[in-house]
VEXMAR-794729 format. One record per residue (C-alpha): residue number from 0; chain; x, y, z. Coordinates in steps of 0.02 Angstrom, whole numbers. Example, Ala and Ser with C-alpha at 12.3 -4.5 7.8 and 13.67 -1.06 7.14 Angstrom:
BEGIN
  pos  unit       X       Y       Z
    0     A     615    -225     390
    1     A     684     -53     357
% end
This chain:
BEGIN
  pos  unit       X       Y       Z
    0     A    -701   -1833    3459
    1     A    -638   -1938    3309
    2     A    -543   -1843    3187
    3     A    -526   -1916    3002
    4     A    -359   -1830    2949
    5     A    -250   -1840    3139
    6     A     -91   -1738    3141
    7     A      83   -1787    3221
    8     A     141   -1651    3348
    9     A     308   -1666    3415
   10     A     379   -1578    3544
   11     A     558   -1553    3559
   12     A     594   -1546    3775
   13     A     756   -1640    3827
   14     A     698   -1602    4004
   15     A     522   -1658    4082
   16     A     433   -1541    4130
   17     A     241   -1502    4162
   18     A     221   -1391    4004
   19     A     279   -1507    3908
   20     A     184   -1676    3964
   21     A      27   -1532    3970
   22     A      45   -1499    3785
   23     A      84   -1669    3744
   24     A     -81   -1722    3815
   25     A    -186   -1595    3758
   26     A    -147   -1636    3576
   27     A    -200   -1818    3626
   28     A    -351   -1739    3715
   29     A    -373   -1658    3530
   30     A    -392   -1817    3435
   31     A    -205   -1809    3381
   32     A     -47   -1895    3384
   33     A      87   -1877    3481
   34     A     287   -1883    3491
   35     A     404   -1832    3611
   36     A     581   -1783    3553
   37     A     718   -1832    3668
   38     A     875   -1895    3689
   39     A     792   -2082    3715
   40     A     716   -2097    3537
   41     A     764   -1931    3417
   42     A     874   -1971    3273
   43     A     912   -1870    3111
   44     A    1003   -1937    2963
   45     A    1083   -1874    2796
   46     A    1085   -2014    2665
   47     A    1128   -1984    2500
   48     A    1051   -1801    2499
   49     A     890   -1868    2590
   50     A     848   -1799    2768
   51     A     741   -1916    2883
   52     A     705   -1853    3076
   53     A     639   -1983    3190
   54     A     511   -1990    3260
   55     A     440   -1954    3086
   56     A     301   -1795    3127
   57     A     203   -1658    3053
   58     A     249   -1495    3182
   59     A     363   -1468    3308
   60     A     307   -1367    3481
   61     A     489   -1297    3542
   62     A     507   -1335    3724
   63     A     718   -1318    3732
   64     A     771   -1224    3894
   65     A     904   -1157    3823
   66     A     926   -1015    3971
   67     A     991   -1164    4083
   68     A    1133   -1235    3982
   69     A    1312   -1185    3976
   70     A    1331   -1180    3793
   71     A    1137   -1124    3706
   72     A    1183   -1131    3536
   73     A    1220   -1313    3520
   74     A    1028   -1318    3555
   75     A     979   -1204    3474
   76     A    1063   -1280    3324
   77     A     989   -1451    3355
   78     A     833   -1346    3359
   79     A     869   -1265    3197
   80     A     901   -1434    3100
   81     A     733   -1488    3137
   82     A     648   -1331    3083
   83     A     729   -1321    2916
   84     A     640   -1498    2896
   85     A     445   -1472    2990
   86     A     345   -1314    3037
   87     A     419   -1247    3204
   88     A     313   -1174    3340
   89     A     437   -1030    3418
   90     A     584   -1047    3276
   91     A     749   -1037    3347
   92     A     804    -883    3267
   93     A     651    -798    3354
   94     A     691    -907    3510
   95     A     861    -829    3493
   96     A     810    -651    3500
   97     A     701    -709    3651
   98     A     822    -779    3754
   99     A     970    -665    3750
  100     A     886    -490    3866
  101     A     980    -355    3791
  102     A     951    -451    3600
  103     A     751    -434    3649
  104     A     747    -255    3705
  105     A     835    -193    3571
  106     A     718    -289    3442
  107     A     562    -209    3540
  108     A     646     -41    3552
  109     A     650     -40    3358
  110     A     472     -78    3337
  111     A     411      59    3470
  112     A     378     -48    3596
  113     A     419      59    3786
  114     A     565     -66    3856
  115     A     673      -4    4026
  116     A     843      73    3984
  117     A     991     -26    3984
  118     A    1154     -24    3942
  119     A    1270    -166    3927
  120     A    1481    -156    3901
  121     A    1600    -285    3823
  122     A    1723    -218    3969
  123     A    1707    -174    4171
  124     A    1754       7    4143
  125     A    1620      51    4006
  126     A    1485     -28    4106
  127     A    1544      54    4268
  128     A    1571     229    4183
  129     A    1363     206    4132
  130     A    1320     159    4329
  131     A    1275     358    4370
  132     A    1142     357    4238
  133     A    1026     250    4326
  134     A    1004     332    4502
  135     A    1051     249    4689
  136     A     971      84    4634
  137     A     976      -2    4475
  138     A     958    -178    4421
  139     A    1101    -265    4364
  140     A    1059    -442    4261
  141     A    1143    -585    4164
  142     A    1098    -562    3974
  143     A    1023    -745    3983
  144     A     953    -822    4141
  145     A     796    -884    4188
  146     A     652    -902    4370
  147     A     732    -716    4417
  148     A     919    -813    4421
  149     A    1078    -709    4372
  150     A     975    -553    4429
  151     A    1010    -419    4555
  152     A     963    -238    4648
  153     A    1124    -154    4650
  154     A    1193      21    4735
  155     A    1314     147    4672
  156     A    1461      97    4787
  157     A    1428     -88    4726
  158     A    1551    -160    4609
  159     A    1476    -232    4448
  160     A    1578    -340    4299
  161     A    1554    -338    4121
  162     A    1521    -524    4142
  163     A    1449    -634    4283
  164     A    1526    -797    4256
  165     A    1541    -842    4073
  166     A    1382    -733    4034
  167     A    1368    -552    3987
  168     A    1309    -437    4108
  169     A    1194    -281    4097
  170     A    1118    -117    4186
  171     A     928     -89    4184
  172     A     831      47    4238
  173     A     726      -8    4406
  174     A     560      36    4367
  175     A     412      51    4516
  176     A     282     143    4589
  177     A     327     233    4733
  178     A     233     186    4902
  179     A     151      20    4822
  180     A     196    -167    4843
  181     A     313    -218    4714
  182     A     219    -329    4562
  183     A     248    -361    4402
  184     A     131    -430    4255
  185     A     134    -592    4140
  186     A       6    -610    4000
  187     A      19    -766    3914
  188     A      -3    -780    3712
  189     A     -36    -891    3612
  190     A     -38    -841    3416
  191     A    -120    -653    3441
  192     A    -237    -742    3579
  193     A    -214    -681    3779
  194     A    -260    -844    3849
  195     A    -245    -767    4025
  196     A    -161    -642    4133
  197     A     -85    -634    4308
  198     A      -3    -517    4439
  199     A     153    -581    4520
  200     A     218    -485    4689
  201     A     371    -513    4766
  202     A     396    -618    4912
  203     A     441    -505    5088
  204     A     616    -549    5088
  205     A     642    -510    4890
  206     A     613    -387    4758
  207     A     598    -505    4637
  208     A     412    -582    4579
  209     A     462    -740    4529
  210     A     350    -894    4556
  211     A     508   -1016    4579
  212     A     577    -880    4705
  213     A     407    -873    4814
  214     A     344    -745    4720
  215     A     136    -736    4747
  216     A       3    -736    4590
  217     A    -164    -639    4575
  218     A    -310    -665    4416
  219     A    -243    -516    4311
  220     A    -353    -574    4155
  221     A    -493    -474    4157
  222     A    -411    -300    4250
  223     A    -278    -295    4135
  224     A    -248     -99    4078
  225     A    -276     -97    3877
  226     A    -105     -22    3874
  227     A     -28    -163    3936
  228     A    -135    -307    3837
  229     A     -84    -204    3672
  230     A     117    -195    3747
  231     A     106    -374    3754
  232     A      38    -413    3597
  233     A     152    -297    3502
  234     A     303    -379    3594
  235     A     282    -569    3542
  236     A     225    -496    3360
  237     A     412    -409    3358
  238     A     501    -560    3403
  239     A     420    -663    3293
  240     A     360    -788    3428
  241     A     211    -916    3396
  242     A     157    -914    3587
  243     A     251    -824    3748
  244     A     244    -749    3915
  245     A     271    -557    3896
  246     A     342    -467    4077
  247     A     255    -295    4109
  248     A     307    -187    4237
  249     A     208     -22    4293
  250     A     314     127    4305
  251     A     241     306    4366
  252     A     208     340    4186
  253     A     148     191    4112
  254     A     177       2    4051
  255     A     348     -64    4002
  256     A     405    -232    3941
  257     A     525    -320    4050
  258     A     546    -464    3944
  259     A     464    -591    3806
  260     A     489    -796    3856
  261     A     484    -924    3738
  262     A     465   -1064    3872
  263     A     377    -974    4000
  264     A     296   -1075    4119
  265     A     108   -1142    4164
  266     A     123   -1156    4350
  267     A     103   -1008    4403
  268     A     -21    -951    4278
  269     A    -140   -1084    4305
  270     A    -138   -1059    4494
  271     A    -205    -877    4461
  272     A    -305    -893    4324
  273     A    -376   -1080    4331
  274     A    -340   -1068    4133
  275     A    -186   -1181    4063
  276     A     -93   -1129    3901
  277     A     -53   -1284    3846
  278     A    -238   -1336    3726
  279     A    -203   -1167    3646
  280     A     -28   -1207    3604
  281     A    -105   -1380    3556
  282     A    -218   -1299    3445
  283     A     -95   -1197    3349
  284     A      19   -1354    3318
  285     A    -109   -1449    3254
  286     A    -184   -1299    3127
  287     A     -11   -1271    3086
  288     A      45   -1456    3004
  289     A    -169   -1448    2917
  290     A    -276   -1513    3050
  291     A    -400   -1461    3155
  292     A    -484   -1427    3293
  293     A    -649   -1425    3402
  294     A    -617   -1259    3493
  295     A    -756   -1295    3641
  296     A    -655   -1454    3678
  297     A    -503   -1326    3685
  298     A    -593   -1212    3812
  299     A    -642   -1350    3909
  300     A    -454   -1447    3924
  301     A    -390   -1266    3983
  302     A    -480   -1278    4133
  303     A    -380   -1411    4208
  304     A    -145   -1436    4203
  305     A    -163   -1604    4160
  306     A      39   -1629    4172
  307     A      14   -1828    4193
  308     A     120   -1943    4129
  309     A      78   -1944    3927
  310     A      83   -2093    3818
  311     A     225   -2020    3701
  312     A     332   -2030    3832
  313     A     478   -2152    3774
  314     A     522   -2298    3899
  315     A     687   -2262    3976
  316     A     842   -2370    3928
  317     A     902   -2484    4023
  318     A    1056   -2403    4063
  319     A     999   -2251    4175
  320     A    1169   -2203    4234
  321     A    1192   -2050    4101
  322     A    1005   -1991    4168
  323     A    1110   -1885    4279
  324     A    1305   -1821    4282
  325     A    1416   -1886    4413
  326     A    1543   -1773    4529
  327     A    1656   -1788    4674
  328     A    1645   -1780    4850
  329     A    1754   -1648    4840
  330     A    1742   -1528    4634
  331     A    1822   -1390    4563
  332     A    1706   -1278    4567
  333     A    1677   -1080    4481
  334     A    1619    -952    4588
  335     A    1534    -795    4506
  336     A    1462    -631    4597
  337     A    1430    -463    4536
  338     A    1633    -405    4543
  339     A    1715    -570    4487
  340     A    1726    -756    4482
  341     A    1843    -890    4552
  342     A    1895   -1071    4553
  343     A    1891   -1149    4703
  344     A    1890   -1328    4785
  345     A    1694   -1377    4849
  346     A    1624   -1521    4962
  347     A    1479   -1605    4903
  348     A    1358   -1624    5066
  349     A    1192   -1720    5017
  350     A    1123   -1674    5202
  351     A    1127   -1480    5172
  352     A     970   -1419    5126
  353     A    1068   -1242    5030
  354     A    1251   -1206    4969
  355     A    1363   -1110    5095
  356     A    1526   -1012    5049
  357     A    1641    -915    5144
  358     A    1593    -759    5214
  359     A    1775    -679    5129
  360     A    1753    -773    4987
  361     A    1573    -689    4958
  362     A    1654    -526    4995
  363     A    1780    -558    4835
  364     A    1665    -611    4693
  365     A    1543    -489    4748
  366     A    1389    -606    4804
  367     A    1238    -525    4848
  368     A    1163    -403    4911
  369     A    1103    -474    5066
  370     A     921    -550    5048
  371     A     855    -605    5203
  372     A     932    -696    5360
  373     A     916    -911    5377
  374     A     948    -987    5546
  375     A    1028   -1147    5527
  376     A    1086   -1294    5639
  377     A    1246   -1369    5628
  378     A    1288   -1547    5680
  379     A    1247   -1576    5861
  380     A    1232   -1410    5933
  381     A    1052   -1374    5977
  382     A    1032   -1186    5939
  383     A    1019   -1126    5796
  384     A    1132    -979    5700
  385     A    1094    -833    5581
  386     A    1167    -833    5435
  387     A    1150    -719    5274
  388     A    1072    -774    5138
  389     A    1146    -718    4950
  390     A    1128    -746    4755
  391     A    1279    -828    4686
  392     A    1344    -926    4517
  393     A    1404   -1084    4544
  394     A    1492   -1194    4397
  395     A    1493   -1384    4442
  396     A    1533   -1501    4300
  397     A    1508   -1374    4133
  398     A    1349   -1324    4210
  399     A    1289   -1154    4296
  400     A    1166   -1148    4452
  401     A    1098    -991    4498
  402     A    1048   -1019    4689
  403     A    1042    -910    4856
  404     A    1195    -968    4960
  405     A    1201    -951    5158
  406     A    1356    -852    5209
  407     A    1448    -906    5329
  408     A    1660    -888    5416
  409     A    1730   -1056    5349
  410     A    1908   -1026    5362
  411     A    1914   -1153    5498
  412     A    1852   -1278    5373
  413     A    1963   -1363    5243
  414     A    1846   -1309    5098
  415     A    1753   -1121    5057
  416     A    1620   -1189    4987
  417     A    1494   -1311    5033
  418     A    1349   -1380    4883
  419     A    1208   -1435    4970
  420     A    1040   -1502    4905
  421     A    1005   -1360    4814
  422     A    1125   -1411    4666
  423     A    1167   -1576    4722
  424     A     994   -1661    4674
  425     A    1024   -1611    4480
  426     A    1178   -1760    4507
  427     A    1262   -1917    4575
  428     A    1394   -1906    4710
  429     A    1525   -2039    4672
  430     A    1620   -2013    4875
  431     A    1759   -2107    4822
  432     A    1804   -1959    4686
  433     A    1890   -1792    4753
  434     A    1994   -1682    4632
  435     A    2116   -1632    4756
  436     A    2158   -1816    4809
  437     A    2359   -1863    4786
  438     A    2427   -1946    4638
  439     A    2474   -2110    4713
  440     A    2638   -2123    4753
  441     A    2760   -2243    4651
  442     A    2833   -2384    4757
  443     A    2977   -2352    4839
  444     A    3141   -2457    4736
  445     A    3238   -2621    4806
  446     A    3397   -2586    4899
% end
């Protein structure tokens, strides 16, 4: 289709991900034009009173993950600059509300819509002293996290912080129907559009329905309860969002909303439904800066992720070495479970396939509970041992990884904790760098 009047749609995504090379090529798919904000080719100037953003474009599609860095808000601000300049899809003060849990279910308890109780404390002893009010289990999260990370099932004996890490920390009521699989519900939206629908049930060894966590996905779009399609709708309206992924859950008296997600992700809606968000989103961009649309063509692109590589992508520099941050063979590391956090030393071991800590170590920050039981091989022995398998924190290098740990008795060992592949492949190892190497030693004077 040739369109006389094309658009530029940008979309601002310092990562790559599917979604975003998805959207990015659906717009092209459209007849539009195409840039991709990132740290390779986005400038913005201020020159004597005149604002100029490059690339120069018409809309903006948000893509920022903001759940995954240390410090949101200076993305959210980059965010904000830009919006004050083009029409935003997802503006960051809604993305704001979106991202932060406790920020969301208050704005949706003000507008009627059914959220779970929770309570969150600015100190241990107020959120302990709340504990009683929601029965032997309750769910205990991190007020921003992201793929079911900095989330967990806890008892009434288990100890529980007003912060996990450098994050707030909340209770929320655990909500299920008694004597049925665990599952959960996204519906995806796009303006006041369900573009589709899924169920997601938990893995065996979890209670959490996650796709990144093994969660499994079943073609909710057309069995969706009219309670829950109107819960949805009602949420993303509250929070101001241009398109989301709304969290249902199914209690014994009806539909509540978990959560509403800015940057929710295609993957695992597409495998259930066959239907991909991203010409929708297109769509809206496009309408948004004045152009338009064929919406058959849109139908038609939604039936296939096409997440190949799109021609806004900028080259890369020459200089790659910033693509990733380096750290030590051996790092100072933070440690954060559900009673309390720690600094320790860490060995970085690109052959381990998960993160191991000491079993007393676990004990002391509080990781866990307990999700299921790895065997794992060690060096040259040929049998394999069991080992328990936990949620834990990590801080490495400003940033915070959320990843299942293998337990183990390391007091033998000159380190308690051991990074393996799970966080290691998000950086370069420099060997030759260790934090707790020796000052070298001045030489020793002339008699």
């Amino acid at each position: 289709m040739t369109v006389a009047d094309p658009v530029t749609v940008g979309v601002l995504s310092l990562h790559t991900s599917k979604e975003t090379k998805a959207i990015l090529n659906a717009v092209e798919a459209l007849g539009h034009d195409t840039e991709w904000l990132r740290t390779e080719n986005t400038t913005i100037s201020v020159t004597d009173g005149t604002v100029v953003l490059e690339p120069d474009v018409d809309v903006i599609a948000n893509r920022m993950l903001l759940s995954n860095t240390e410090h949101p808000a200076e993305e959210l601000g980059l965010a904000n600059t830009f919006a004050q300049l083009v029409p935003m899809l997802n503006e960051p003060a809604t993305v704001l509300t979106a991202i932060h849990k406790l920020s969301t279910a208050t704005t949706l308890a003000t507008h009627d819509v059914r959220t779970p109780d929770v309570t969150l404390a600015l100190n241990n002893e107020g959120l302990a002293a709340a504990r009683d009010r929601y029965g032997e289990e309750a769910v205990y999260k991190t007020a921003i996290g992201t793929h079911g990370g900095g989330t967990w099932k806890v008892g009434l004996e288990e100890p529980i912080n007003a912060k996990v890490g450098n994050r707030y920390a909340f209770l929320q009521e655990l909500l299920d129907r008694e004597g049925e699989r665990h599952r959960d519900a996204r519906v995806y939206l796009v303006g006041s559009e369900i573009v589709g629908a899924m169920y997601r049930y938990a893995p065996d060894n979890d209670w959490r329905t996650n796709v990144a966590l093994g969660g499994t996905v079943e073609d909710a779009s057309d069995d969706l309860p009219a309670e829950a399609r109107d819960l949805a709708r009602r949420s993303a309206t509250a929070i101001g969002l241009d398109y989301a992924g709304v969290d249902l859950v199914e209690g014994e008296d009806g539909w509540y909303v978990l959560e509403v997600n800015p940057t929710a992700g295609f993957k695992g809606l597409y495998e259930a439904t066959q239907i991909s968000p991203a010409p929708y989103i297109a769509r809206l961009a496009i309408e948004r800066a004045g152009g338009s649309v064929d919406d058959e063509r849109v139908v038609e692109l939604s039936r296939a992720l096409d997440d190949s590589q799109p021609a806004a992508q900028p080259p890369r520099p020459a200089q790659t070495d910033n693509e990733a941050a380096i750290i030590g063979y051996i790092e100072d590391i933070v440690l954060s479970g559900t009673s309390g956090s720690t600094s320790v030393l860490a060995k970085s071991d690109t052959g381990a396939t998960r993160t191991s800590i000491d079993t007393s170590l676990a004990a002391e920050i509080g990781a866990g509970p307990i999700k299921s039981i790895t065997r794992v091989k060690s060096g040259s022995s040929k049998t394999a041992k069991s080992r328990p398998v936990v949620d834990v924190v990590v801080g490495v290098g400003g940033n915070q990884h959320t990843v299942t740990a293998s337990v183990e008795d390391r007091s033998h060992m000159d380190y308690p904790v051991l990074l393996g592949r799970d966080i290691l492949e998000q950086y370069r190892v420099d060997v030759s760098r260790r934090v707790d190497a020796d000052e070298p030693e001045s030489p020793e004077e002339e008699e």
